[in-house]
C-alpha positions, 0 to 999 in steps of 0.5 A: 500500500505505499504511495496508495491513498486511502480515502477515511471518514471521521465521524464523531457524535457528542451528547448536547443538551438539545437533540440533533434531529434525525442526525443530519450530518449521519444521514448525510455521511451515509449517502455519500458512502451509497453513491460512493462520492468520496470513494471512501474505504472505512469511516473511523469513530471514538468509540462504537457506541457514538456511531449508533444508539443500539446494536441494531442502529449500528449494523443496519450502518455496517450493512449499507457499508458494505454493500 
């Protein structure tokens, strides 16, 4: 892999006082992961508990990923 960029989404999540509706900015990284627009190959997070709020939110995220 020397000289060969890899394309990496950070993706941090913070608990605010007043909620984020529908996780904007989660939604949005997520569509341009769909369409493949930034030809990204891993989005990095903290912690696995900031990516989702269940289990079930956080594999329905890997799944998309994957495909």
């Amino acid at each position: 892999m020397k000289g060969q960029k890899i394309k990496v989404y950070t993706y941090t999540r913070v608990s605010t006082a007043m909620p984020i509706e529908g996780r904007l900015e989660f939604n949005r990284m997520m569509e341009d992961i769909k369409s493949g627009k930034d030809g990204v190959s891993f989005v990095l997070v903290f912690k696995l508990s900031r990516f989702g709020r269940n289990a079930a939110d956080v594999l329905s995220a890997l799944q998309v990923m994957q495909e």
